[in-house]
C-alpha positions in Angstrom: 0.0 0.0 0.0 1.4 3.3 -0.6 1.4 6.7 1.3 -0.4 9.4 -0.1 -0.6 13.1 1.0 -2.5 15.4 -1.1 -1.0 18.8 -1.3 -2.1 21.9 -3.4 -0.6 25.4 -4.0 3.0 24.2 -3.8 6.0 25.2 -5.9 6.5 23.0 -8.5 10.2 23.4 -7.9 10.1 21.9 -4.2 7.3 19.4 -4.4 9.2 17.7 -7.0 12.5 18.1 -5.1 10.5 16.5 -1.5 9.0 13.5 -3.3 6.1 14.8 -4.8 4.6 13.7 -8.2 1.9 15.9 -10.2 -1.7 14.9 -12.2 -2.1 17.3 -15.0 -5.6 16.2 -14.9 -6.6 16.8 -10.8 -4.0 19.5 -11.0 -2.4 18.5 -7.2 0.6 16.5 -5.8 0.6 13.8 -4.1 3.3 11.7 -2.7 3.1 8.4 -3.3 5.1 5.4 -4.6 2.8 4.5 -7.5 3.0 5.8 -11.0 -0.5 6.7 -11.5 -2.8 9.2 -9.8 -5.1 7.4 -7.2 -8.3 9.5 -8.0 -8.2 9.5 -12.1 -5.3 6.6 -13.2 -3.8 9.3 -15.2 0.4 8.6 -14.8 1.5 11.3 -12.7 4.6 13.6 -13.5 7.8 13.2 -11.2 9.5 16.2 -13.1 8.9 20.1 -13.9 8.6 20.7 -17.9 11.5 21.9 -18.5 11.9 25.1 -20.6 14.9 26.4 -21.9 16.4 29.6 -21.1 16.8 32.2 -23.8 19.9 33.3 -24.7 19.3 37.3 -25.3 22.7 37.0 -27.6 20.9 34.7 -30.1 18.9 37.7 -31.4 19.1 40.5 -33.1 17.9 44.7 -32.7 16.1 45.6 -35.5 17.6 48.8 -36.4 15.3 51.7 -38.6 17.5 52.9 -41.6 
């Protein structure tokens, strides 16, 4: 059996760092050892999306002529 602690208006950042896994589809955490959300079966996420940071010397000023 697995422990499960629901757990809402965390940062993504330290829910995922303490244990926590997300469902996109109930929108909340839980910790738990399963792979799948308890409430909808969805498979929960154990890491933020990660976005890439931009590089602000990859573009260019327009410049009027």
């Amino acid at each position: 059996m697995s422990k499960q602690v629901l757990v809402q208006k965390v940062s993504a950042r330290r829910s995922y760092a303490a244990g926590y896994k997300y469902c996109s589809r109930c929108r909340t955490y839980h910790l738990t050892d399963s792979v799948r959300c308890p409430y909808c079966g969805i498979l929960l996420r154990n890491s933020p999306r990660k976005k890439k940071p931009v590089d602000p010397s990859k573009y260019v000023k327009p410049s009027i002529i």
